[in-house]
C-alpha positions, -999 to +999 in steps of 0.1 A: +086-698-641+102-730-659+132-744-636+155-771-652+143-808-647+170-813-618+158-783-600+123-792-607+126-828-590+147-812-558+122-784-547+087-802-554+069-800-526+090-773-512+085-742-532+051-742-526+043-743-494+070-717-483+057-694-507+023-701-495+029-686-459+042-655-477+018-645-503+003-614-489-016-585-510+012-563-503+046-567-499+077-544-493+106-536-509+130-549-484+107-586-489+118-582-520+152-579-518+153-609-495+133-631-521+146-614-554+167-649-558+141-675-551+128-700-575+092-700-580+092-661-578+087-640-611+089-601-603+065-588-632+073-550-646+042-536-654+057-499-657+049-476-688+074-461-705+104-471-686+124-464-716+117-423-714+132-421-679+164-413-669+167-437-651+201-444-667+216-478-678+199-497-650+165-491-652+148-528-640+144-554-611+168-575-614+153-608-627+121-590-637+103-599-670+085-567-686+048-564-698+038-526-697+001-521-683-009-500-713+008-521-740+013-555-734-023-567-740-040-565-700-066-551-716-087-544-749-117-534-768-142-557-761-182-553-782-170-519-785-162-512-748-128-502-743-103-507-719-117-541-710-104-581-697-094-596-732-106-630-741-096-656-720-072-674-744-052-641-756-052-631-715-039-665-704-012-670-738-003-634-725+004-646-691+020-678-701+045-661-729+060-646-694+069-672-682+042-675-655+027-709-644+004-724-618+035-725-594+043-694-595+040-663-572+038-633-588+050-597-573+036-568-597+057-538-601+040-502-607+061-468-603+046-460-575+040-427-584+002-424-572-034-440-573-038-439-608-004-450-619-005-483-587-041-488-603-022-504-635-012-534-605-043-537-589-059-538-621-036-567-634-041-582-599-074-588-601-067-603-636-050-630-618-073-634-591-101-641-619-080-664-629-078-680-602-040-676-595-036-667-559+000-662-555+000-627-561+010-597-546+022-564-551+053-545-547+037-519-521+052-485-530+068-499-565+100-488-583+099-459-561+103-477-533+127-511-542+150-478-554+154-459-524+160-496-504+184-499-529+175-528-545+198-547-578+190-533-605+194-544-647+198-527-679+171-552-692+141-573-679+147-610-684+134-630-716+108-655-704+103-689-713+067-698-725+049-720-705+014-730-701-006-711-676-036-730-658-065-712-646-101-714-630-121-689-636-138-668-608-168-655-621-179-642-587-151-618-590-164-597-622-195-583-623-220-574-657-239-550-667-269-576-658-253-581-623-255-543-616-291-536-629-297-565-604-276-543-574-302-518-583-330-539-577-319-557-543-300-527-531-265-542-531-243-512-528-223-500-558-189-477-549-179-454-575-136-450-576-138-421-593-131-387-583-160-368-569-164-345-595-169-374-621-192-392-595-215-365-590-218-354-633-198-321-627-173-339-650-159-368-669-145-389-688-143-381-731-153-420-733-180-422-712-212-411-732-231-394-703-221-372-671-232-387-636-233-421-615-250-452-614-279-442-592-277-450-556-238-452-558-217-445-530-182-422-538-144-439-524-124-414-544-096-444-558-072-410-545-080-419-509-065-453-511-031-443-521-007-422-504+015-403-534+038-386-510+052-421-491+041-440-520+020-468-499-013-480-503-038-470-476-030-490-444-064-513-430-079-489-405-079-462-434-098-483-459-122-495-426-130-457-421-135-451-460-159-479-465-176-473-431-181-433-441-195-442-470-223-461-449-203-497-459-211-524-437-182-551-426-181-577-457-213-562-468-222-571-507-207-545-528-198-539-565-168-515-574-171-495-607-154-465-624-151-454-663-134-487-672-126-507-643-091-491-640-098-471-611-120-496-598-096-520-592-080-496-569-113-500-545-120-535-555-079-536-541-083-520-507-121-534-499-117-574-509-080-574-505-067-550-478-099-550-455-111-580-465-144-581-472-147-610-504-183-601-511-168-576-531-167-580-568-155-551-600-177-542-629-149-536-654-173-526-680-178-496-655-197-463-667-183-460-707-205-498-711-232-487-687-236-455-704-231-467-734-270-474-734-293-442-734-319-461-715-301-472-684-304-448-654-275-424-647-280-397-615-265-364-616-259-349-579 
């Protein structure tokens, strides 16, 4: 986030570097709370309507700026696939119009509430990881959490100050339709986030044209990875066992897929991130652009 010239001048060379032993995938709410205050920090809300809660008169971080997963522009229609990365300049003005630049390390807030809900961060997470911008983590738990620690809270998120956001693109990170029909041919393994009935055609999703899997695809249910009742993300040794039961070998070459790369991201989260295996890359065009094409292969189990 912009700092005034003066502040600018007294913490270059310092912000970064301590921020640079900190950046972890996760982080807690009690981190937070310690590092709410510090420059070079911007706590992003990506909640959904925070404005139906009753959550009273105080219902944001402290300090947070707002961009709601499903509104503020993450992702779009893209060739007629929905739900998908937007062009690079409309992702990267959306990024900069919060304030966000190259310095910056980023802390994503969800609700918290369960996979699917935490899969709005992990999806905007790998946004910035495409990007490029490693200085990203997310609030492990969410709002759920920094509430019970009993963290500061506002009646509004802050108004950001454009900047201009820098990025490199990582194409290694996304794959395409042409990298998967290329799995299928060297046997890299594809996992399918989904939930087991969708992966195995017994039912699924009103924008995905056909019923069924990618064949060959392996099933981590994105469910799995996310603990609803203490609102944390699966700890290493659970992801380990998940990949491993699924016949996953340590950083084996993988490809993470769902409907739309929403529940994906989850996976993509806890394999590359978590476990750490960075052969692992997200097809966000996922099964509604796979499908999409009567003539590509779909199994039904």
């Amino acid at each position: 986030m912009r700092l005034a010239p003066t502040l600018v001048i007294l913490l270059a060379g310092l912000s970064a570097p301590a921020f640079a032993q900190d950046v972890t995938p996760l982080v807690t709410a009690e981190w937070l709370k310690a590092n709410a205050g510090n420059d070079n920090l911007v706590i992003l809300d990506v909640r959904d309507k925070v404005d139906e809660t009753d959550l009273g008169v105080l219902p944001y971080i402290a300090g947070s700026v707002a961009a709601p997963y499903a509104t503020a522009g993450w992702r779009v229609a893209v060739d007629g696939v929905p739900a998908q990365l937007p062009p690079l300049e409309e992702i990267v003005a959306l990024i900069g119009n919060l304030g966000i630049d190259g310095d910056d390390h980023v802390v994503i807030v969800p609700w918290g509430t369960d996979s699917t809900e935490f899969g709005g961060a992990t999806r905007v997470y790998w946004t910035f990881k495409y990007l490029g911008h490693d200085a990203v983590s997310i609030l492990d738990g969410g709002w759920r959490q920094y509430d019970a620690k009993g963290g500061e809270r506002a009646a509004q998120p802050v108004t950001p100050q454009p900047v201009e956001f820098t990025y490199e693109v990582r194409e290694e990170l996304r794959a395409t339709t042409d990298d998967v029909v290329a799995a299928l041919e060297s046997g890299v393994k594809l996992v399918d986030g989904r939930p087991h009935e969708q992966h195995v055609g017994k039912a699924k999703s009103p924008i995905v044209a056909a019923a069924g899997t990618i064949p060959g695809a392996v099933n981590i249910e994105h469910s799995a990875l996310y603990s609803a009742e203490y609102a944390s993300f699966a700890r290493p040794e659970t992801v380990a066992a998940l990949a491993a039961g699924v016949g996953l070998a340590e950083n084996e070459k993988n490809i993470t897929f769902c409907n739309t790369g929403h529940w994906s991201s989850i996976a993509w989260f806890g394999l590359s991130e978590i476990l750490g295996n960075k052969n692992t890359t997200m097809y966000d065009g996922s099964m509604a652009e796979w499908a999409a094409d009567p003539s590509r292969p779909i199994q039904v189990r």
